[in-house]
Each structure stands twice: as C-alpha cells, then as structure tokens.
C-alpha positions in Angstrom: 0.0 6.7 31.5 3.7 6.7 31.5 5.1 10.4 31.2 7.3 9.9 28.4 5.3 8.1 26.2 3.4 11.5 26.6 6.5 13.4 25.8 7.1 11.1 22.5 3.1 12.0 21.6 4.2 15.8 22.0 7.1 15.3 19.8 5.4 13.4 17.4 2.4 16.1 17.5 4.6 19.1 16.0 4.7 17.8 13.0 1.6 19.0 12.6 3.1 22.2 11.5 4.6 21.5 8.8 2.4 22.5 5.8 0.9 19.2 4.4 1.2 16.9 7.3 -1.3 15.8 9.1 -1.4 13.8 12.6 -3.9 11.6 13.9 -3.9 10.5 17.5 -6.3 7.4 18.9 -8.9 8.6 21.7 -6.8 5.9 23.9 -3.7 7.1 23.1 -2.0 3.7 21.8 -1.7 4.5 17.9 -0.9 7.4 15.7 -0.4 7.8 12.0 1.5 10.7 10.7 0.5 11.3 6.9 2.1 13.5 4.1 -0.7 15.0 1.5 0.9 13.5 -1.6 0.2 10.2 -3.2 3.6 9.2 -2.8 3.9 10.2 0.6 5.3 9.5 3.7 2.8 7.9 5.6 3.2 5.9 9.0 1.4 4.4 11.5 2.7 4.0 15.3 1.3 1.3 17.8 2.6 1.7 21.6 3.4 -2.0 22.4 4.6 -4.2 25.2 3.3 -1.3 27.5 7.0 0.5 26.7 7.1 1.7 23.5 5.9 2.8 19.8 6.4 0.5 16.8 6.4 2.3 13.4 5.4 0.9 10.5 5.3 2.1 6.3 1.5 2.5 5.8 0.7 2.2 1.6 -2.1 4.1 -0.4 -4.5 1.3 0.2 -4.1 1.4 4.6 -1.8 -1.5 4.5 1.3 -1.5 7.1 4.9 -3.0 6.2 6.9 -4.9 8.3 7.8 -2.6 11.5 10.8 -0.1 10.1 11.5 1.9 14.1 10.6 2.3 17.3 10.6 5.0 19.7 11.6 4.6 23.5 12.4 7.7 24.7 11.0 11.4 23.7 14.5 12.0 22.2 14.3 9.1 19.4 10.7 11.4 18.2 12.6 14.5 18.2 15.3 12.4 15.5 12.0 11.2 13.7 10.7 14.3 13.5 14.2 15.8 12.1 14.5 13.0 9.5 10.9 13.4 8.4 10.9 16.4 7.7 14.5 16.2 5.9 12.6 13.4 3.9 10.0 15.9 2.4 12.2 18.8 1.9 14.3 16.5 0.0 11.8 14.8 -2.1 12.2 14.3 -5.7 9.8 16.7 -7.2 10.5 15.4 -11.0 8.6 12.9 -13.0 10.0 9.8 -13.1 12.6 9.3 -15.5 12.0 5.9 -16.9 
C-alpha cells in the first residue's frame, strides 16, 4: 500500500475528534465516508481510484453520491480538508430557515 495514501487515511481519521463526526474506513482500505450527526450534514464518501488517489463525493440522506466535488493526492490536501470541514460546521447556520 502506498505510504501516503496511508498518511491521507491518518489525516482524514482525526476528524474523528471532533464531537459529532464520525469516520468509517473500508476493511481494504479503498473507501471512507466522513459523516456529520445532523440531518443536514456534511456527509462524504471517498473512493481511492486509478491506484493514486481519493475521489470525494456529496453523499445525501438517502446514500446517494453527487458528481465527484475533490480529490486528495498528497496527505497535505487531507490536512486542508480537514481545516475546511471543520470551518464548515463551526460555521453552520444554526437558525430555522427563513423562508
């Protein structure tokens, strides 16, 4: 297994301490979701592809993935996911919607 795409799976794994999240690893190693406990979360699903990389994609309430949104290459590019992630929650809207 290629040491960095260990590295990006150690990156990706903190996450798991921040309260709420929760990260899932395959047993093989080639897909992860990340998922935020509210319905209107922010859940995603990575799939290492082409043997070099992960592909992330949106994953909805109902399992279903979006179009791929980012990919990672190098441990660095999971450290910025992590970062933005976890600016996403902290800055979620906690207000009903105004409409």
């Amino acid at each position: 297994m290629k040491k960095y795409k260990i590295k990006i799976i150690n990156r990706l794994l903190t996450l798991n301490d921040i309260e709420g999240v929760d990260v899932d690893i395959s047993e093989d190693k080639k897909s992860l979701s990340i998922r935020y406990k509210s319905q209107r979360s922010l859940d995603f699903y990575f799939k290492w592809i082409d043997k070099n990389h992960f592909v992330g994609y949106f994953e909805d309430e109902n399992g279903k993935y979006s179009h791929a949104v980012l990919s990672l290459w190098k441990p660095m590019d999971a450290i910025n996911f992590s970062a933005a992630y976890l600016l996403m929650i902290q800055l979620r809207a906690k207000r009903s919607d105004p409409r």
